[in-house]
C-alpha positions in Angstrom: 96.6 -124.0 -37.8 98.1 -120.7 -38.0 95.8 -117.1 -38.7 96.9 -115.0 -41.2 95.1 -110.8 -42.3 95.8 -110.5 -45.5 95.7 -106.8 -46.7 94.5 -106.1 -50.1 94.1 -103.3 -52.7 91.6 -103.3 -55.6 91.5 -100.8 -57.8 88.6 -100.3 -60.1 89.1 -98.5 -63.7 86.3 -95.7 -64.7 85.8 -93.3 -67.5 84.3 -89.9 -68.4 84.5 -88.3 -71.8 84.4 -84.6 -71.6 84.7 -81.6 -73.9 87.7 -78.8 -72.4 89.7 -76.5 -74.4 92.8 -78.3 -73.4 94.3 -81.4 -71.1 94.7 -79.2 -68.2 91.4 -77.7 -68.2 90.2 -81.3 -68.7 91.7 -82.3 -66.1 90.6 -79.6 -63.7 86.6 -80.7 -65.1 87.8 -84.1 -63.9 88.8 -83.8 -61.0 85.7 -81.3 -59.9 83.6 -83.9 -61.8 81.0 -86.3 -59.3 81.8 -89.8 -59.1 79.4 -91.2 -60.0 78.9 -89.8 -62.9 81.9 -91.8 -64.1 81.3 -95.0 -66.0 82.5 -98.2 -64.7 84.7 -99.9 -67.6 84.1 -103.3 -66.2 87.9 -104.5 -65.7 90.1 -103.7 -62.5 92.8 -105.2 -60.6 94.3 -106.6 -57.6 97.1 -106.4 -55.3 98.1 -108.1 -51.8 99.9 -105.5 -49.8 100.7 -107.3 -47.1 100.2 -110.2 -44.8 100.6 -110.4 -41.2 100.5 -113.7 -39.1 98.0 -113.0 -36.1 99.0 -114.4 -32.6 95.3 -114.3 -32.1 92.3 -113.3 -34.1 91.5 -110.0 -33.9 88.2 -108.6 -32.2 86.8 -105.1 -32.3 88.0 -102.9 -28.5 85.2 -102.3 -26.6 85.2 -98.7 -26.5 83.6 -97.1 -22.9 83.4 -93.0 -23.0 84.9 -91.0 -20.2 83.0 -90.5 -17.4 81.8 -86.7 -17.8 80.6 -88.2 -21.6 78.1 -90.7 -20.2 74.8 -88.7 -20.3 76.1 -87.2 -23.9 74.1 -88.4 -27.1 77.4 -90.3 -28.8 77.9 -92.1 -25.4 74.1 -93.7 -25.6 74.9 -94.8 -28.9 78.3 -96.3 -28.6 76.5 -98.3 -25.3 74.1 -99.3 -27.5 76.6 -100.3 -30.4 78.6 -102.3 -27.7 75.4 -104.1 -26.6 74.0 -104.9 -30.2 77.9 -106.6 -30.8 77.8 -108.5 -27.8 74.1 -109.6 -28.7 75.1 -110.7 -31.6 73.2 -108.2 -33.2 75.6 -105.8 -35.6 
């Protein structure tokens, strides 16, 4: 049996009501506006953007840091990222 990745869009509808002199200022409120405080109007949609047949599965690089980098913070943690996958861990 043949692998496939099939790459997907969702896109998820929200609204705010606002008060603004005009659309443009209502706009400009919008789009300075925090997510979240936008409502969720419980309806979206879905796309497939693509689908690509894999000659293998894919698995995650294993990423080693450059030499000078190895006694650096983000090196300790990417070592112990790497371990944790390989353990089965994350």
């Amino acid at each position: 049996m043949k692998t496939f990745r099939i790459l997907a869009s969702y896109t998820a509808y929200c609204s705010l009501e606002i008060q603004a002199e005009n659309i443009d200022e209502a706009r400009e409120i919008a789009q300075e506006t925090d997510g979240g405080e936008f409502h969720s109007d419980e309806y979206g949609d879905w796309n497939i953007d693509d689908i690509v047949e894999l000659e293998k599965p894919y698995t995650c690089p294993k990423f080693e840091p450059a030499e000078e980098e190895q006694d650096d913070e983000m090196s300790k943690w990417v070592k112990q990222v790497n371990k944790d996958i390989r353990e089965g861990i994350a």
